[in-house]
C-alpha positions, -999 to +999 in steps of 0.1 A: +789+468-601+765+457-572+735+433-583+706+448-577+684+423-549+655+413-566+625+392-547+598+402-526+569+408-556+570+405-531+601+388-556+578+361-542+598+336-557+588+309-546+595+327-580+575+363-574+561+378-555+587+403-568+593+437-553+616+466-568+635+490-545+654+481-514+680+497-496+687+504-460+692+534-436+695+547-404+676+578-396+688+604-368+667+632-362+665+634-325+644+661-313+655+669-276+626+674-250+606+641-266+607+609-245+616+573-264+585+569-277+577+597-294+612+605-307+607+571-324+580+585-339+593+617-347+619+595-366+596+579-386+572+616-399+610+626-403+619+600-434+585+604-445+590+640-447+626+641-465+626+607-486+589+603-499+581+602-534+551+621-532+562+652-522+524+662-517+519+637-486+488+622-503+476+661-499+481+662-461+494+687-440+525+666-430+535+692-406+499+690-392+507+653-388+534+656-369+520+681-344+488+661-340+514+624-335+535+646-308+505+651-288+490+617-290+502+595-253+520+567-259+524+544-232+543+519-244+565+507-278+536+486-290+517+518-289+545+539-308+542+514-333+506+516-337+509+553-336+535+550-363+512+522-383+482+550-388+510+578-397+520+556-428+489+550-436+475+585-442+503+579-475+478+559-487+507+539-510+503+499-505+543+497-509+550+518-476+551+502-445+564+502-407+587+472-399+583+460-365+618+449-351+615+409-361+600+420-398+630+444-401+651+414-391+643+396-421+644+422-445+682+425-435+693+391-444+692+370-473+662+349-471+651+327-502+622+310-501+639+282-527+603+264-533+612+264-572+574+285-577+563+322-590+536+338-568+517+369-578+490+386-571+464+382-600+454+415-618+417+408-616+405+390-584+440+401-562+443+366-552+478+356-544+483+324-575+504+303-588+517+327-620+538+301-643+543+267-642+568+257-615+601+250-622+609+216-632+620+189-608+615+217-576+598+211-548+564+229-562+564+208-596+571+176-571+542+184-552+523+189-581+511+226-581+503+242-615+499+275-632+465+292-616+463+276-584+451+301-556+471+296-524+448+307-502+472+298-468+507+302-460+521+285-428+481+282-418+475+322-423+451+330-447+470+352-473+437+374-479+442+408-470+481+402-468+503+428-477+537+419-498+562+418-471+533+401-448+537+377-481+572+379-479+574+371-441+552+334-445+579+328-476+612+335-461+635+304-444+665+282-444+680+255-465+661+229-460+630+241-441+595+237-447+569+258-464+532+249-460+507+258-485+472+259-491+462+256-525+430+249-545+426+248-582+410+286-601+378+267-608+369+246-578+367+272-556+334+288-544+333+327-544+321+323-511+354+306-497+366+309-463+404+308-469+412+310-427+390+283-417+412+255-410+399+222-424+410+184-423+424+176-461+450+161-477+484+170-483+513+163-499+551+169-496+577+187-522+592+149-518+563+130-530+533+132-550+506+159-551+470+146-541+434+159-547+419+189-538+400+184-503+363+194-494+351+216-461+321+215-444+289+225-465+306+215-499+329+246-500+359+237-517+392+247-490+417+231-515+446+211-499+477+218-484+510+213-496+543+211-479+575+220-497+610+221-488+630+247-496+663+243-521+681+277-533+690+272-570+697+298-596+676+286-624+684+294-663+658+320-669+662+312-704+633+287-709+635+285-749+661+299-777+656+290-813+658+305-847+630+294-870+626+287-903+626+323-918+652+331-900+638+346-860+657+336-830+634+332-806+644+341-766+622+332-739+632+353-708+612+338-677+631+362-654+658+384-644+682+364-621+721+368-614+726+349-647+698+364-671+723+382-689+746+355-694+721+333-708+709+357-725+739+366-742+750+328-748+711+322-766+716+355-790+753+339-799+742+307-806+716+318-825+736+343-846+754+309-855+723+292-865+716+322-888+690+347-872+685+377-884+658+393-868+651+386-830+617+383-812+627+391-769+597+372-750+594+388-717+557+375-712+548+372-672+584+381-663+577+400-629+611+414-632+640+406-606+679+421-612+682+461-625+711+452-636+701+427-657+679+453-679+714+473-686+733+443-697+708+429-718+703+464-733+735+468-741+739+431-756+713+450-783+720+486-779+749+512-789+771+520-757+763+554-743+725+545-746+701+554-717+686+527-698+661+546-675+657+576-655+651+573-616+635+601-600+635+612-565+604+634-550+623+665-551+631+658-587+664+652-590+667+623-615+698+597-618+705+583-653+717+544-664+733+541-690+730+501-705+760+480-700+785+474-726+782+442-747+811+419-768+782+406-790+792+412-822+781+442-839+760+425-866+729+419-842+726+463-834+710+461-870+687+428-868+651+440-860+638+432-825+606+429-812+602+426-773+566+404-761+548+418-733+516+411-712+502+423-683+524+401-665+557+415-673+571+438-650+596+460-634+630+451-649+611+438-678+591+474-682+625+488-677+644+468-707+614+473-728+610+505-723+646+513-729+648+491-762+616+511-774+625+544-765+656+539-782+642+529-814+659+497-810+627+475-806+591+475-810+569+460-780+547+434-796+512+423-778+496+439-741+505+471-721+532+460-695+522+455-658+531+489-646+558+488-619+577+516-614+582+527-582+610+521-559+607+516-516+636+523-492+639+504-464+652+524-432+662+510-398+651+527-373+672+533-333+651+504-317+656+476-348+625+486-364+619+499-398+600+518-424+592+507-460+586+538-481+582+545-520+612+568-522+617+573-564+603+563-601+611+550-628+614+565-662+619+556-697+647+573-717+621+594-726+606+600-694+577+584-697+567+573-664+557+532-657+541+529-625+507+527-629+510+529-670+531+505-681+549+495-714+523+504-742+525+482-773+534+493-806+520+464-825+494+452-802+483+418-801+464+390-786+491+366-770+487+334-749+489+332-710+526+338-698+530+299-693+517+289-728+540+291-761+541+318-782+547+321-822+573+342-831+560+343-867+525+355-852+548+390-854+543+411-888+584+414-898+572+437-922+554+460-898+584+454-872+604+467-903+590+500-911+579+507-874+613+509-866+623+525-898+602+556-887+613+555-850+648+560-864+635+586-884+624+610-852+650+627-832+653+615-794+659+648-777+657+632-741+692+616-744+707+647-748+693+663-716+715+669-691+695+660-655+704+669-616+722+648-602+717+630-570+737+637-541+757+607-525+758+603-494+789+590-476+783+555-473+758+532-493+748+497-488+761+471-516+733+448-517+741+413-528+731+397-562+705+369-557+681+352-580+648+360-587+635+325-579+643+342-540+632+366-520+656+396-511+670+419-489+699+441-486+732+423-473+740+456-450+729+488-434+737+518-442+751+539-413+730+565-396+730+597-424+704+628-430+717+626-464+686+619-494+693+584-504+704+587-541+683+571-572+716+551-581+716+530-547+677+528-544+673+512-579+700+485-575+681+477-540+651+472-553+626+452-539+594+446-562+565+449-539+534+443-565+503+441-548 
């Protein structure tokens, strides 16, 4: 089946930024007696009005929109897309966006940023940091960045305010190009700091060493810059794999690239052979990356014919997955699993979670999940422009919703940072035990509903499998259609725009 494209958490990969929903189409909707402009706008209130999510309009009157945008002059393009700018953002939704004609550009290619290092925004202060150790021997770990840092520049533009394809746009290059950071350590920085105030300090390359943090004017600490060179790789997301001395096999799952099912099959294997039989899943800080890779990890644990996730349009209609058939041998269906989470983990790892839990399968062990669970549509527009809109959800198999809640823990506990090591015998087997004992127990009525079904439209984009240590887009467009895009084709494109 198509990969899903997983990357601008902006999938900042550099590692994240990572972003969950991308897939690409052509609007028509010509209205005759409207000149260029404002049919280009018309366009745009047009895929708001049959593809958005919230089916309220943020409690507008979106036909009152559209009247009031009709009447508005527009002298030129750059005005339309101004015009179209304040439209969007009545939504009020941080994930939707208009694309101006070199943005959309690079959202229909395959960009990677290949720098070897996760960016995400951090929960509490929103500054775009450094979210787990870069990965060894890239061009970030050269350069000496670590776990924390605030990058306050990209490319010399201050990355306050910046939304995640603004992100996404700094990241994105070639093979062999450069990326220019500015980066300062979590506590030398004053509150105060002036992030787009260019300052003289010292920098280092992804080739060489890393350097000391450099000082601005008044004292204010303006970090230093960085300069790395970009490498594509697609690294083994499986950081550790181990079974321990009563018997747990350990599985570290860093993210969900082309291969995270692979490796993650191969670890459970080998550890099977080493003689686990019980199986802690740590998804800490995983900001997500490949759908598919949820269904086939599922399934490595999970009967076949058991329901991944919903996704659900804003008229309703919901599409089910189902998890992917596994040839790990049956013994492991019985071994009791626990799956660790923070507040780091996220999208695809809120997706596998929640299907392992819902299934009775698993018990989520330590923080409520980050709470990614919406999915954006990117549409091309008749002039090469484009529109980012949140176009479906995510459910659980039992229809619990994730954006903006999360993955709750059913044996909550206090566990280290994403980057440090975690215990697996920190979890209670015992409790693990007869939590899932009980969860067995209870009747799971949701699988047996029987949900609309999307419509198809006549074409869809296959978007191409990439790793989550990139950035991503769709490999194609989608020709021009009226048709609702269907939950199936938006999930697999999915673009994790965390924010």
């Amino acid at each position: 089946g198509a990969a899903a494209a997983m990357g601008v958490a902006a999938a900042i990969a550099l590692g994240p930024v990572r972003a969950e929903g991308v897939l690409v189409a052509a609007p028509a909707g010509i209205v005759v007696g409207l000149d260029e402009e404002h049919k280009l706008l018309d366009d745009v209130w047009r895929l708001v009005k049959q593809h958005a999510l919230d089916a309220t309009f943020n409690g507008l009157d979106w036909d009152k929109v559209r009247a009031d945008a009709l009447r508005e002059p527009l002298g030129d393009r750059e005005a339309t897309y101004a015009a179209a700018r304040r439209m969007l953002r009545q939504l009020d939704d941080r994930y939707t966006r208009f694309l101006t004609p070199d943005a959309f550009a690079k959202m229909a290619k395959f960009d990677i940023t290949g720098a070897g290092v996760l960016l995400m925004p951090d929960p509490t202060t929103k500054q775009l940091v450094v979210a787990a150790p870069p990965r060894k021997n890239s061009a970030a770990d050269v350069a000496g960045l670590r776990r924390g840092d605030i990058v306050l520049q990209i490319n010399g533009q201050s990355t306050a305010g910046l939304s995640p394809l603004d992100v996404t746009a700094q990241l994105s290059g070639e093979e062999g190009t450069s990326l220019r950071l500015r980066v300062a350590r979590p506590d030398s920085i004053a509150t105060t700091i002036a992030a787009d105030v260019p300052v003289e300090s010292s920098s280092s390359s992804g080739s060489g060493g890393g350097g000391g943090d450099g000082d601005g004017d008044g004292g204010v600490e303006l970090g230093r810059e960085v300069v790395l060179v970009r490498h594509f790789v697609v690294p083994n997301p499986v950081s550790e794999a181990y079974v321990t001395s009563d018997h747990v096999g350990y599985i570290r799952l860093t993210e969900f690239n082309a291969d995270c099912s692979n490796a993650v099959r191969r670890a459970v294997l080998r550890l099977l052979e080493q003689g686990a039989t019980a199986f802690v899943l740590d998804v800490r800080s995983n900001p997500g990356g490949v759908l598919e890779g949820a269904m086939e990890i599922g399934g490595l644990f999970l009967e076949r014919g058991s329901v991944a996730a919903h996704v659900v349009d804003g008229h309703g209609a919901r599409e089910t997955f189902f998890v992917t058939p596994s040839d790990v041998p049956a013994a492991v269906a019985g071994d009791p699993l626990a799956v660790v989470t923070n507040s780091m983990s996220a999208s695809s790892s809120e997706v596998l979670a929640g299907a392992l839990r819902d299934n009775c399968r698993a018990r989520t062990v330590g923080r409520t999940s980050f709470g990614k669970g919406v999915i954006q549509g990117v549409f091309g527009m008749s002039d090469g422009s484009g529109v980012v809109l949140t176009v479906a959800k995510y459910q659980t198999p039992m229809h619990h919703d994730i954006q903006g809640r999360g993955i709750p823990p059913d044996i909550p506990l206090r566990v280290p940072s994403g980057w440090r090591t975690f215990n697996p015998r920190r979890v209670d087997l015992d409790q693990l035990r007869a939590q899932l004992k009980t969860c067995a127990a209870e009747p799971i009525d949701a699988q047996q509903q029987q949900p609309q079904q999307l419509q198809q439209p006549a074409s869809i984009a296959d978007p191409a499998a990439l790793s989550t240590s990139s950035l991503s887009s769709p490999s194609s467009l989608m020709p021009p259609s009226h048709t609702a895009l269907p939950a199936s084709a938006l999930a697999r494109a999915s673009i994790f725009l965390f924010h």
